[in-house]
C-alpha positions in Angstrom: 0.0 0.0 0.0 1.0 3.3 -0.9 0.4 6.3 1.8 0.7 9.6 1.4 -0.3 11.6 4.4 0.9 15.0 3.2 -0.9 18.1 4.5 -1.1 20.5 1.1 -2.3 23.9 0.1 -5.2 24.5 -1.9 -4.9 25.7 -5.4 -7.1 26.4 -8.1 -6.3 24.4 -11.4 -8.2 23.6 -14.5 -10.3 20.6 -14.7 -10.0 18.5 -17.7 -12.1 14.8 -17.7 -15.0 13.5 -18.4 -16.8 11.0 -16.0 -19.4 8.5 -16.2 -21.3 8.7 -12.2 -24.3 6.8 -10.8 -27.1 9.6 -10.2 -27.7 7.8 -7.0 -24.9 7.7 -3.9 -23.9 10.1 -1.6 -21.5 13.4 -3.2 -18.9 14.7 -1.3 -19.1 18.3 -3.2 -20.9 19.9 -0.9 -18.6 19.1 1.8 -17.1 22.2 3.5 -13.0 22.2 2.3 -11.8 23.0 6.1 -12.7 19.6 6.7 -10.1 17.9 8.4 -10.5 14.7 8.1 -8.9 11.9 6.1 -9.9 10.2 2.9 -8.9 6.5 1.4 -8.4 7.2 -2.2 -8.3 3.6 -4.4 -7.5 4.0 -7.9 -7.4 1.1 -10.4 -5.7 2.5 -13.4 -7.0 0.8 -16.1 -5.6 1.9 -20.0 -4.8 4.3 -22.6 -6.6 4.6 -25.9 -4.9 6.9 -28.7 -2.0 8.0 -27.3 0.7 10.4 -28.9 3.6 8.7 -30.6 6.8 10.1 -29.1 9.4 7.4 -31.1 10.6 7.3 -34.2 8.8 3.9 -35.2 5.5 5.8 -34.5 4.9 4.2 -30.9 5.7 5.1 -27.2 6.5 3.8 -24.5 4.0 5.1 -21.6 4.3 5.2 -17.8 1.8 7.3 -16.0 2.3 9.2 -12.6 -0.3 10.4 -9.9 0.7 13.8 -7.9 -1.5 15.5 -5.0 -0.2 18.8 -4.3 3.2 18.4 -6.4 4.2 15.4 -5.0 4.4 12.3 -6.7 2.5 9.2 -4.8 2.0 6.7 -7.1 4.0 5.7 -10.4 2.8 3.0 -13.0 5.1 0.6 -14.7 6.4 1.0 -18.5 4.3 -0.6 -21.5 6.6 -0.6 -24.1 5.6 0.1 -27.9 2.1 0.5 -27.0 -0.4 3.1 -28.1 -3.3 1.5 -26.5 -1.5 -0.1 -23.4 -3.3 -1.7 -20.5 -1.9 -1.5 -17.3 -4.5 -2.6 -14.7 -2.9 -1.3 -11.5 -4.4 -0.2 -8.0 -3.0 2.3 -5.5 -4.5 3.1 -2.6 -3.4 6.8 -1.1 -4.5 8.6 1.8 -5.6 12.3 1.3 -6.0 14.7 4.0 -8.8 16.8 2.2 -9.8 17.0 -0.8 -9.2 20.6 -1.9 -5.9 19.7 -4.3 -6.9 17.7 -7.2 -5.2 14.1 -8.3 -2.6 15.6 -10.9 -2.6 12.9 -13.9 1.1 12.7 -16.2 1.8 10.7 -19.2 5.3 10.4 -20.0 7.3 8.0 -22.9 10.1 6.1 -21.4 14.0 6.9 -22.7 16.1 5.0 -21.7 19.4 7.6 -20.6 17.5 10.4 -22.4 14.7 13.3 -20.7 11.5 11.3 -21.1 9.3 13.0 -23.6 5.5 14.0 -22.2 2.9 12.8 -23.0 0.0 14.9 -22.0 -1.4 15.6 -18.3 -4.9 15.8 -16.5 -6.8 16.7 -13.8 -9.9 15.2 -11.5 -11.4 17.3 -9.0 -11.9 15.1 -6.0 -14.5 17.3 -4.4 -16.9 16.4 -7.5 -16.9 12.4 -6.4 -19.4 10.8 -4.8 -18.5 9.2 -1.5 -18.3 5.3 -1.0 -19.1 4.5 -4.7 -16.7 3.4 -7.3 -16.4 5.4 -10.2 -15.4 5.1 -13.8 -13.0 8.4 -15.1 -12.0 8.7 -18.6 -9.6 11.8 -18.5 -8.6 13.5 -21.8 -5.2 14.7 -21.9 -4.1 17.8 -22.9 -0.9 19.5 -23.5 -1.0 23.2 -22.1 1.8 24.2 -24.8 -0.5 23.0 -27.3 -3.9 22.6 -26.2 -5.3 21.9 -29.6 -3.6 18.7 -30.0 -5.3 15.3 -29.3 -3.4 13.6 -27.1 -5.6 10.2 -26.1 -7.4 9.7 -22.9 -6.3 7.9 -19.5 -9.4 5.6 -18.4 -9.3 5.3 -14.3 -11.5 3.3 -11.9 -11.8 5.5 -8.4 -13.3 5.0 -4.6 -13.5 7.8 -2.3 -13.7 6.8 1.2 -13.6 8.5 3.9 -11.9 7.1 7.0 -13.4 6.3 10.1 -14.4 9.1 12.6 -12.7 7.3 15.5 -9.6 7.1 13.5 -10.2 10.6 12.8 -10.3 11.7 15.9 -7.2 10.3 17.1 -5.4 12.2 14.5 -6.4 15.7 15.5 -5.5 14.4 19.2 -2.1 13.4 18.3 -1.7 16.7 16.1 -3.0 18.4 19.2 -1.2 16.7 21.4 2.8 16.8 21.1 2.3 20.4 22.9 1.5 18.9 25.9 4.7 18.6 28.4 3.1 16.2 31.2 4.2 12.5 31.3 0.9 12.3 32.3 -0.7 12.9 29.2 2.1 11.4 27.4 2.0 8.0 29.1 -2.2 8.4 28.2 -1.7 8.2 24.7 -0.8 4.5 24.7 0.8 3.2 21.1 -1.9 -0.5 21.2 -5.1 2.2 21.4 -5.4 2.6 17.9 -3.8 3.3 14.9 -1.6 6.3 16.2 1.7 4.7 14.3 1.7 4.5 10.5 3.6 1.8 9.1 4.6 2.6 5.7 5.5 -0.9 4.1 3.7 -4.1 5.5 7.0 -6.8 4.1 10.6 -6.7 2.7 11.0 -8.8 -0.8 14.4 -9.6 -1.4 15.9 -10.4 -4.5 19.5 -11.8 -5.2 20.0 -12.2 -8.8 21.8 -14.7 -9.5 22.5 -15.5 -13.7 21.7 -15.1 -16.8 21.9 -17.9 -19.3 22.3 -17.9 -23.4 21.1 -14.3 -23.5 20.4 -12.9 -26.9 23.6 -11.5 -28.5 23.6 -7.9 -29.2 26.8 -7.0 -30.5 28.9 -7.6 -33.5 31.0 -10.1 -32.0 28.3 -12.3 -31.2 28.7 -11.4 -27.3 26.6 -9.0 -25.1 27.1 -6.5 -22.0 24.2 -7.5 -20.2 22.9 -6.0 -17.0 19.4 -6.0 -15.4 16.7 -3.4 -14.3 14.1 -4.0 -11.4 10.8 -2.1 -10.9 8.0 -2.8 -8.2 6.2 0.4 -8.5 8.2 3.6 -7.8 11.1 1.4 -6.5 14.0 0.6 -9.1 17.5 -1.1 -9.0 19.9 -1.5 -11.7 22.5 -4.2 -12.0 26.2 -4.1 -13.0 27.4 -4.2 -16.3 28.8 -8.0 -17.1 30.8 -7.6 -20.2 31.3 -9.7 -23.1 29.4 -12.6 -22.3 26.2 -14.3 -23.1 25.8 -16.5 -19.5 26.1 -13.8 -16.4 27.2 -14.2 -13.3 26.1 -11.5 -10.9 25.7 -12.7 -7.5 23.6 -9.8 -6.1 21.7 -8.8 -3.6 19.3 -6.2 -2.5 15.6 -5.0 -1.3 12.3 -3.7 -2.0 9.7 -2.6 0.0 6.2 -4.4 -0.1 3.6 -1.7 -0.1 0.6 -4.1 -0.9 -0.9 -7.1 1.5 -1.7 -9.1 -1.4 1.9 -8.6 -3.0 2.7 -6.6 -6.2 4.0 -7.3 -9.2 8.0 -6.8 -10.5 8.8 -6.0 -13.7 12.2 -7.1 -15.0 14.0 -6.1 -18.0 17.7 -7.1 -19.4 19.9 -4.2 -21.5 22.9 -4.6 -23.9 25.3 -1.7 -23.0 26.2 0.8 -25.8 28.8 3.1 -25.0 27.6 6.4 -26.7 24.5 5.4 -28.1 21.0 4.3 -27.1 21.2 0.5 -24.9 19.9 -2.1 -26.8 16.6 -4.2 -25.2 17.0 -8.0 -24.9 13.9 -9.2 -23.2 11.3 -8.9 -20.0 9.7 -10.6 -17.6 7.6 -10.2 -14.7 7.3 -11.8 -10.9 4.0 -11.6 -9.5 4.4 -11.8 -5.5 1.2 -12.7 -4.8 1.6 -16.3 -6.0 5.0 -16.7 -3.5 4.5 -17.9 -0.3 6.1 -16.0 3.0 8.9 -16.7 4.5 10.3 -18.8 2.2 12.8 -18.5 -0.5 11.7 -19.1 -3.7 14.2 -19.8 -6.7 13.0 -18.7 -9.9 13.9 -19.8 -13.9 12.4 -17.1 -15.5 12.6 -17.0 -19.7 12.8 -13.3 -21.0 10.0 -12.5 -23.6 10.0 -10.5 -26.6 13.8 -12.1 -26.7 16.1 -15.0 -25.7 17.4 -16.5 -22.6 16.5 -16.7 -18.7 17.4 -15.0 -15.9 17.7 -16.8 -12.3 16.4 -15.4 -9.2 16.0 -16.0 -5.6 12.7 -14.6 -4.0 12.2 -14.1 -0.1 9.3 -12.4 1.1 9.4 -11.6 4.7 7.1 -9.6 7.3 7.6 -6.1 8.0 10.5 -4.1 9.6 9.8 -1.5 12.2 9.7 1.0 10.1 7.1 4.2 11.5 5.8 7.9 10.9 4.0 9.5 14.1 3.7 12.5 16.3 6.2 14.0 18.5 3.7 12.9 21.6 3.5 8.5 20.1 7.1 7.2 20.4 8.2 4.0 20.9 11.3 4.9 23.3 9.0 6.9 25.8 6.3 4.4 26.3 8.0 1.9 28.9 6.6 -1.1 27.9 7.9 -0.9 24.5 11.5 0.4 25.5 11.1 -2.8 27.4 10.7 -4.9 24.2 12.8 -3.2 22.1 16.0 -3.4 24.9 15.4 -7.3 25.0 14.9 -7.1 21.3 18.5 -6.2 21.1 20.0 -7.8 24.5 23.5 -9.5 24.8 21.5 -12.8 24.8 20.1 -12.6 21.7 22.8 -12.9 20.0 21.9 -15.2 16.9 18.3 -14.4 16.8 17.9 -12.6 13.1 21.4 -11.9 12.4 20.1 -9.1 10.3 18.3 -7.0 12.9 21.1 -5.1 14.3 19.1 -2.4 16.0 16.6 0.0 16.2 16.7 3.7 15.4 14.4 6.7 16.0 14.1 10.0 14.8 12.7 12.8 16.1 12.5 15.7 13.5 11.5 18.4 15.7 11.9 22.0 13.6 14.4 23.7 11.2 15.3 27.6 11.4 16.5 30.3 9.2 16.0 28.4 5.7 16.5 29.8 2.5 14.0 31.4 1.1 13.7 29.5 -2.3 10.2 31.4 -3.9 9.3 34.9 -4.8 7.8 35.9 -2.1 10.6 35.3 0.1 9.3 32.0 1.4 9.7 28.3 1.5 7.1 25.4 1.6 10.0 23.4 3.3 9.3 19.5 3.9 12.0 17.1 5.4 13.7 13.5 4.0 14.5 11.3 6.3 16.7 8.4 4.7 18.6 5.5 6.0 20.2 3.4 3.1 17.0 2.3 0.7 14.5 3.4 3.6 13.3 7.1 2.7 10.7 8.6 4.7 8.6 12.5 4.6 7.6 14.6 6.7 4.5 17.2 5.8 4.8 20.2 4.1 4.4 23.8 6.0 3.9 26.0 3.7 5.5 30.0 3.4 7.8 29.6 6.3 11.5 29.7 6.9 10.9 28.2 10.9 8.7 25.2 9.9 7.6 22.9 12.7 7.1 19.0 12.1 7.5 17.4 15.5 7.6 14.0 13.1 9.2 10.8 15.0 10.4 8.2 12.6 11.3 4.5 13.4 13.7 2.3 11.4 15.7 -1.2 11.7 19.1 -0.9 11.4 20.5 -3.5 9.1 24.5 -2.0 9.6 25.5 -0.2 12.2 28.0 2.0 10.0 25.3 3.3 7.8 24.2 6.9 7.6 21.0 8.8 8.5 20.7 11.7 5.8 18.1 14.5 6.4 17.1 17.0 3.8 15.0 20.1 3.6 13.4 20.8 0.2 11.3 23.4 -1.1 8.2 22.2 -2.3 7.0 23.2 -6.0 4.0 22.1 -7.8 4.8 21.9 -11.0 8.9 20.8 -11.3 10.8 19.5 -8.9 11.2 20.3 -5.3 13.9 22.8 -4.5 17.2 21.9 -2.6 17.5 23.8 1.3 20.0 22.0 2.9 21.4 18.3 3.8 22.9 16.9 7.0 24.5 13.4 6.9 25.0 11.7 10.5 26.8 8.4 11.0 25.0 5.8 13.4 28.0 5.8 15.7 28.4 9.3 16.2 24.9 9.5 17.6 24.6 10.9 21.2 21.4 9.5 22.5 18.2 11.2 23.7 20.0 15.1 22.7 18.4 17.3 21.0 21.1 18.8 18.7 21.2 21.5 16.1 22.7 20.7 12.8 24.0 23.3 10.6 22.5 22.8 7.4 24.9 21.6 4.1 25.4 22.0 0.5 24.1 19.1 -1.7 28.1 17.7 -1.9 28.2 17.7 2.0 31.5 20.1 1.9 30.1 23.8 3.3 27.5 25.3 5.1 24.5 26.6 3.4 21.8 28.7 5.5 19.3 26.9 8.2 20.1 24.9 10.8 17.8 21.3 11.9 17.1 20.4 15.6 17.3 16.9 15.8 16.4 14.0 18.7 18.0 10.6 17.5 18.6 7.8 19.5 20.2 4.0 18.6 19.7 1.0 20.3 22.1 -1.9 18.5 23.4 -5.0 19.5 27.5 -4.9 19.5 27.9 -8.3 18.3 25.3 -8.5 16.0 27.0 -4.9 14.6 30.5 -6.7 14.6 29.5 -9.8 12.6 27.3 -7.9 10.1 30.7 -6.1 9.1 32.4 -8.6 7.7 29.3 -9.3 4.7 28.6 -7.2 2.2 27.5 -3.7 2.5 24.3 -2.3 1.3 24.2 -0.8 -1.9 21.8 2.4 -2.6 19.8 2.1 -5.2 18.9 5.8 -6.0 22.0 7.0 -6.2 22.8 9.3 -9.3 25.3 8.2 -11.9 28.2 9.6 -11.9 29.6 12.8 -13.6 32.7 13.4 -15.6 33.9 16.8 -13.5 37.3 18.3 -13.6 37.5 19.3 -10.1 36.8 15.8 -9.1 39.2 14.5 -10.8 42.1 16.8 -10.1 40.9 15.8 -6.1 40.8 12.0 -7.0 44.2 12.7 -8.7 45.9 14.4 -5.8 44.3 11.5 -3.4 45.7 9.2 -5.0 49.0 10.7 -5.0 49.3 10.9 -1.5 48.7 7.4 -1.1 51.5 6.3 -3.8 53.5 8.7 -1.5 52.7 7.5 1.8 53.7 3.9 0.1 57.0 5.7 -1.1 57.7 7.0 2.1 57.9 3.9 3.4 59.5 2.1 1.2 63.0 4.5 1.9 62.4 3.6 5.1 62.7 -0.1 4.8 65.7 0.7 2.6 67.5 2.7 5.4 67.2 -0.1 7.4 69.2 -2.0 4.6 71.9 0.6 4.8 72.4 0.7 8.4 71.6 4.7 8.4 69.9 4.0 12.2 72.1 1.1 13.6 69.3 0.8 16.3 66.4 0.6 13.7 68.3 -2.1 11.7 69.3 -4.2 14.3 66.0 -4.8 15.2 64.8 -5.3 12.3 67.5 -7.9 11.5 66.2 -10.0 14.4 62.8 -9.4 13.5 63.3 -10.9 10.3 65.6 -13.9 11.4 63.1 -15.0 13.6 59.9 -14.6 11.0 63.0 -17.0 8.7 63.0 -19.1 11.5 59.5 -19.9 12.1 58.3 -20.7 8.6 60.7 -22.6 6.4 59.1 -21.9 3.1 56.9 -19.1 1.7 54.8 -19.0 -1.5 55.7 -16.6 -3.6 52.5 -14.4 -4.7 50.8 -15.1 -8.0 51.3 -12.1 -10.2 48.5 -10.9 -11.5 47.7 -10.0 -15.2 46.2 -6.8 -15.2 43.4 -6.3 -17.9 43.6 -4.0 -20.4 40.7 -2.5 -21.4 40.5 -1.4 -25.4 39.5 2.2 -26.2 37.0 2.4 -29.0 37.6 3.9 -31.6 34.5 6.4 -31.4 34.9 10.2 -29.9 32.0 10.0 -27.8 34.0 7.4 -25.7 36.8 9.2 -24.4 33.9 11.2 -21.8 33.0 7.7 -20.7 37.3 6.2 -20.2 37.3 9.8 -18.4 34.7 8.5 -15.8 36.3 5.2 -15.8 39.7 6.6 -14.8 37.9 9.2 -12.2 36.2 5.9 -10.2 39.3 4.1 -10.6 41.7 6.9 -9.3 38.4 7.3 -5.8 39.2 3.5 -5.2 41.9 3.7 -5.2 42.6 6.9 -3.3 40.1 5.5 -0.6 41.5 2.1 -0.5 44.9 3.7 1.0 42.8 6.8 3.1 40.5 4.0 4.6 43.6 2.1 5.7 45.5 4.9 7.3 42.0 5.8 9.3 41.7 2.5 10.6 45.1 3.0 12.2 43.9 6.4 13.7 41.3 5.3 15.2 38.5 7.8 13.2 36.1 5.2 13.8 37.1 3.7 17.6 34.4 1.1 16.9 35.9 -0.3 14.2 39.3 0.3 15.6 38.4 -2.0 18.4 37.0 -4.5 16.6 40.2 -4.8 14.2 42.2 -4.9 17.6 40.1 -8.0 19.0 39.7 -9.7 15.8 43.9 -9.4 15.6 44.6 -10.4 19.1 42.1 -13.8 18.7 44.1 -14.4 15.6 47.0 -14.2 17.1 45.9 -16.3 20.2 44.2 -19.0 17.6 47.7 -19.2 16.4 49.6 -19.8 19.4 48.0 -23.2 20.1 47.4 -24.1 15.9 49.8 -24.1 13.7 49.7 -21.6 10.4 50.0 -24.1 8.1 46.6 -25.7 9.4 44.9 -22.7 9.3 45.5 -22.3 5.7 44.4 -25.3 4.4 41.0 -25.1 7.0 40.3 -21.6 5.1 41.8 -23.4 1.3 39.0 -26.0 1.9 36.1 -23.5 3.2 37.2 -21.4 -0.1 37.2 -23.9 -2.6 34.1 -26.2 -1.3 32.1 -23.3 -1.1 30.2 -23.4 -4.4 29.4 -26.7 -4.0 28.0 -25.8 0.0 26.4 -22.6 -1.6 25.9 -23.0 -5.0 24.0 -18.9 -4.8 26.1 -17.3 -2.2 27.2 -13.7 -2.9 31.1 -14.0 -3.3 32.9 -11.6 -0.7 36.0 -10.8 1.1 35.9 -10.1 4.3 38.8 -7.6 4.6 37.4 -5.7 2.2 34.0 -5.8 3.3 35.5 -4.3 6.5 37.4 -1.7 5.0 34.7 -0.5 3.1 33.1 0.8 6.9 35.9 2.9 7.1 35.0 6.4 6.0 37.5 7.6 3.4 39.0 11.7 4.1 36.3 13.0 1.9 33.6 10.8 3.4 35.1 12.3 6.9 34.3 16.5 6.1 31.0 15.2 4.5 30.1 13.8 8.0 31.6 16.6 10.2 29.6 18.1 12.1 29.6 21.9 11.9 29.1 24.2 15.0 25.6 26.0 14.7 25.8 29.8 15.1 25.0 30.5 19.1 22.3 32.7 18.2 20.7 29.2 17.2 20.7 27.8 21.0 17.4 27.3 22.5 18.6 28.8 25.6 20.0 32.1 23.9 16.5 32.4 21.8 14.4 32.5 24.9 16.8 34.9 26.8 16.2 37.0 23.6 12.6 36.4 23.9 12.8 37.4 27.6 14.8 40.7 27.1 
């Protein structure tokens, strides 16, 4: 289910549809606007008849999107080459009134390109009659060129409007988080009624695993295959596997389930072109509802409208504790779940869901001193709570530079070392929503139950920008749970922008690197003055240090060298952006590799400092009583037997997987915290106040 509990502004826009109504049934457009209770808004969007041909071969690809007050809440999956397409998909939103209309857009899918429009309408939801489906055929119109026919959208909606108790209980709560007595606090109990939204009812988790005898898209009979995932607004892309026909991918990630009954996820493949439109190899599709819970699923599925089949493992499991409320519902103050939640996460639960490392909440209190981002010197500032894939919103408050949201969110923590980023934007009806300000705040820097003021940053995280975000976080995690979950894979985001060919970046990834190959440098002189005796002291140690590492192992492998793999430049212009981007990634690995290293050693992360220090000191106590030589061939076998143990498993390295915790320098200043102006300080604004 998809919820949007957004409070909006009224607005006055023209109405363009056509609807076929019972005369009988109760209307709701009579209804006075200030009415402040919700409305269940189910839409079955049903087809498209004569739609505009944006393509060259005289078709389009068309996806359609639903907006209530400029924001997008519902987004329908891609028919491809299809004038007439038929998509036959329910949302189900939650409206607080009904004064903004549902904002209908048509769009043609291209691939790396702007998608072209389509044509856009509007349905007033104050004409509908309450508790009655009805059948909407809305006539698109482009208002560039309103003359042209642009085909009609045909929709199946049901207002309804939600139960008074549960309407009640939302003024209370709005009402409520004013209220300073524990009293009153401890009254509003979290099992009364539905005072917590839940945004997602299950977690679907997908690992892909191959590809076999894909369709060959190039000229020399090979492919560059990689994969695209959609289940509703959510999307993931794949790497790149290139030159080959059978993929191995090995990986991992998650989608939210919005819908009890399941959803649907559409899957296409992609040959990758460098310069030049991808070319399609096939689709398919993974209904949900037909998978049973809590079990995985492995799935052969043949690609259609080309060759081949990909190979999938499905796991549908229940819900995470992931919440929206009021300031005055939290779980943390209501004993009884602090309680659970502290037990939840004990010492002696050690191996229970290895994956449920903690629990965080978020208490977005207020912001201050925003940029004005409108005409009128206002904002219509709303807040973005993410952590990794999980992205939450406040409400907007409209023409204010102080807004108050007093918004408490809840998440599970699947890695300790993730990040909780807030953002402000500027809400705008018709284009995107405005940047304000971003703070970024690592799980381990988090002081529990204080109410902090974050300065507000630019979009790259590296200066201030204007505003400042009070704050309330607190994390509740189990350290061994945290420490195991370190060594696996980390989570990857999947929607994160692709990355830019910039010169500054590069010059910064070049200098990077080039303190590293210095650093590396450095040292090697200095194992070379111990060679030339420059520092008698130095080199006698290391003399004995070395006879006695000669003495206790009598032969050593020499290192397999490794052929390096030369990638060939095509012999096209437009590639040389893309080797530019290539080189600019390879010279940030590289340049983090050797900064994430020297961080472990100074202890910028003491958690992870620790942990190396304990995982050293067992190795070296595990060595004491077993010899070396044993060791290796118990971790030779585990390596080489573990394809045929786990024929699926996600290949890994464990040092690396570590490493990658380790904040790099740049990913240090992105999570510095900056000190607020004092004029910010609660205290100093109510001695102002006073005087």
């Amino acid at each position: 289910m998809l919820d949007s509990c957004k409070l909006r502004g009224a607005c006055n826009l023209p109405l363009v549809y056509n609807k076929k109504i019972n005369t009988s049934g109760t209307s709701n457009a009579d209804v006075p606007l200030a009415d402040p209770g919700m409305y269940q808004l189910d839409i079955t969007l049903r087809r498209g008849q004569s739609l505009a041909a944006r393509d060259r071969g005289g078709t389009s690809d068309p996806y359609v999107k639903f907006k209530i007050g400029g924001k997008e809440v519902f987004r329908s999956k891609i028919i491809y080459k299809n004038l007439n397409p038929v998509w036959e998909e329910k949302a189900c939103i939650l409206v607080d009134h009904l004064r903004e209309p549902l904002y209908v857009k048509v769009f043609d899918y291209d691939f790396g390109l702007q998608d072209d429009f389509m044509g856009s309408a509007f349905l007033d939801l104050t004409q509908l009659e309450l508790n009655r489906p009805t059948d909407v055929t809305l006539t698109l119109k482009d208002p560039h060129y309103p003359d042209h026919d642009l085909g009609v959208i045909l929709l199946s909606v049901v207002l309804t409007p939600k139960e008074g108790e549960h309407r009640d209980v939302t003024m209370l709560m709005r009402k409520s988080w004013k209220r300073s007595s524990k009293f009153q606090t401890q009254s509003l109990r979290l099992s009364d009624v539905h005072r917590k939204s839940h945004l997602w009812r299950g977690i679907v988790s997908i690992t892909l695993i191959e590809g076999r005898d894909l369709k060959a898209m190039d000229s020399n009979g090979l492919s560059d295959p990689y994969v695209k995932f959609r289940l509703g607004h959510q999307k993931y892309k794949s790497k790149i596997m290139p030159k080959t026909l059978n993929p191995q991918w090995r990986e991992q990630f998650d989608f939210h389930l919005y819908e009890e009954r399941g959803g649907i996820i559409d899957i296409t493949a992609w040959d990758k072109d460098a310069g030049k439109r991808d070319d399609f190899i096939g689709r398919c599709q993974v209904d949900l509802s037909a998978l049973s819970r809590e079990q995985t699923h492995k799935l052969e599925l043949q690609l259609q409208e080309g060759e081949g089949h990909l190979v999938l493992l499905v796991t549908l499991t229940a819900s995470a504790t992931v919440s929206i409320s009021d300031l005055s519902v939290n779980s943390l103050e209501d004993q009884k779940e602090r309680e659970e939640i502290l037990k939840r996460y004990s010492p002696l639960r050690i191996f229970h869901n290895l994956k449920d490392v903690g629990f965080l909440q978020v208490k977005v209190i207020r912001a201050e001193g925003l940029m004005a981002a409108d005409v009128t010197g206002k904002s219509d500032p709303f807040c973005v709570v993410e952590l990794n894939n999980d992205r939450l919103l406040t409400h907007t408050v409209y023409k204010n530079l102080n807004p108050e949201w007093n918004k408490v969110f809840t998440f599970n923590i699947k890695d300790i070392h993730s990040v909780l980023e807030v953002t402000v934007y500027d809400e705008d009806r018709d284009r995107s929503a405005d940047f304000l300000g971003k703070v970024a705040i690592p799980l381990l820097s988090i002081q529990n139950g204080e109410q902090k003021a974050y300065v507000l940053k630019n979009k790259q995280l590296t200066g201030p920008t204007k505003g400042v975000i009070y704050l309330e976080i607190d994390v509740i995690f189990n350290a061994v749970k945290a420490s195991l979950r370190t060594l696996i894979p980390k989570e990857q985001k999947y929607i994160e922008e692709e990355n830019r060919l910039s010169k500054q970046l590069l010059l910064r990834n070049f200098i990077r690197t080039k303190r590293c190959v210095m650093v590396l440098v450095n040292a090697a002189y200095y194992v070379n003055s111990c060679f030339d005796w420059d520092s008698p002291p130095r080199s006698l140690a290391a003399f004995v240090v070395v006879e006695d590492m000669l003495e206790d192992e009598e032969e050593e492998d020499d290192k397999d060298d490794k052929d390096s793999e030369k990638k060939g430049f095509i012999n096209k212009i437009y590639a040389i952006q893309e080797v530019c981007i290539s080189v600019q990634n390879i010279l940030d690995e590289v340049a983090s590799f050797g900064e994430r290293i020297k961080n472990t050693f100074n202890w910028t992360v003491p958690f992870l400092s620790w942990l190396a220090v304990v995982a050293l000191c067992v190795f070296i106590v595990i060595l004491y009583f077993i010899p070396l030589r044993y060791i290796v061939l118990v971790w030779g076998i585990n390596k080489f037997t573990k394809k045929l143990r786990c024929p699926y498993a996600i290949d890994n390295n464990e040092l690396l997987d570590f490493l990658s915790r380790v904040p790099s320098d740049v990913q240090v200043v992105q999570y510095q915290e900056l000190k607020p102006d004092p004029s910010h300080s609660p205290c100093k604004r109510k001695k102002n106040n006073l005087g």
